[in-house]
N, C-alpha and C positions, 0 to 999 in steps of 0.2 A: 697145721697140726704138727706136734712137736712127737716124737718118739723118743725116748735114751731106754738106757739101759744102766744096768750096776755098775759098769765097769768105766764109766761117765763118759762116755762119747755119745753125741746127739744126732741122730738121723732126723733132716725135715722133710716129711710125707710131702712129694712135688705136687698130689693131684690137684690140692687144697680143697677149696668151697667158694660151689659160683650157686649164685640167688639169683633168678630173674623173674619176672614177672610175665607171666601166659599174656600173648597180643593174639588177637582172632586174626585168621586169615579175612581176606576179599571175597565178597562171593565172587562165583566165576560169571564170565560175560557169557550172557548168552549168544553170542556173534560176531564175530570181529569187524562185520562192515560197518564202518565209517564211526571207526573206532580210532581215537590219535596214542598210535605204540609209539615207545622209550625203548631202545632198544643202549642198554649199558654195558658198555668194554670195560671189564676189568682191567685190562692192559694185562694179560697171561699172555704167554707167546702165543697161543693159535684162537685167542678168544673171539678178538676183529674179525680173521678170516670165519670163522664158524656163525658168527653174529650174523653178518655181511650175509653168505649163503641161506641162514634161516630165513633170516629178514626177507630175499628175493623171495624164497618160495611160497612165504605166507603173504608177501604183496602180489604173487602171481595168482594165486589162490581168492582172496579177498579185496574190499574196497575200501582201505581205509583211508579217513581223513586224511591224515599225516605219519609220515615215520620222521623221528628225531633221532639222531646219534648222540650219545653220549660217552664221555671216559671217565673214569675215575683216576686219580693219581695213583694209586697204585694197588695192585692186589694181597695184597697183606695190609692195607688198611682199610676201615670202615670207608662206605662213600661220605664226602663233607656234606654236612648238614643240607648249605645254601643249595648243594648239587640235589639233594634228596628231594628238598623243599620242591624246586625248578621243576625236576619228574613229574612229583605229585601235583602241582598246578597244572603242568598240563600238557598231562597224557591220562589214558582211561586204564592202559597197561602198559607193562612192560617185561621186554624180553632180557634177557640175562643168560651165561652160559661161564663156565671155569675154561675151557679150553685149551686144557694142558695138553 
């Protein structure tokens, strides 16, 4: 969005216009036993460490299948597709945290 004014200087509105499309969540699981979690590092500085400690408690807690670790290249970018894909093949959940 463009703004001016009389005096011919032009101010551009930074908010812009973002369009997305509503996606439904997941129901939730009814249980975590033997359930195979994703557990994904952003790569934040304290993400691993918080991931790691969640991860123990809810494996200490529960029976699941499997725990998989994953990273993303980096936290300021979307996870790659192939990476998202791999998750969703095969895991039932997954855990995630910013860990700043």
């Amino acid at each position: 969005m463009t703004v001016s004014n009389t005096n011919s200087a032009v101010a551009y509105d930074p908010r812009g216009v973002v369009s997305a499309e509503p996606v439904p969540t997941a129901p939730r699981l009814n249980a975590l036993d033997g359930v195979r979690l994703a557990v994904l590092d952003n790569t934040k500085w304290n993400a691993g460490k918080l991931l790691r400690r969640i991860a123990a408690k809810l494996e200490a807690e529960n029976d699941f299948a499997a725990v998989t670790y994953y990273r993303k290249e980096s936290f300021s970018k979307n996870a790659a597709p192939d990476l998202v894909e791999e998750i969703a093949a095969n895991s039932d959940a997954t855990l995630t945290a910013i860990g700043d």
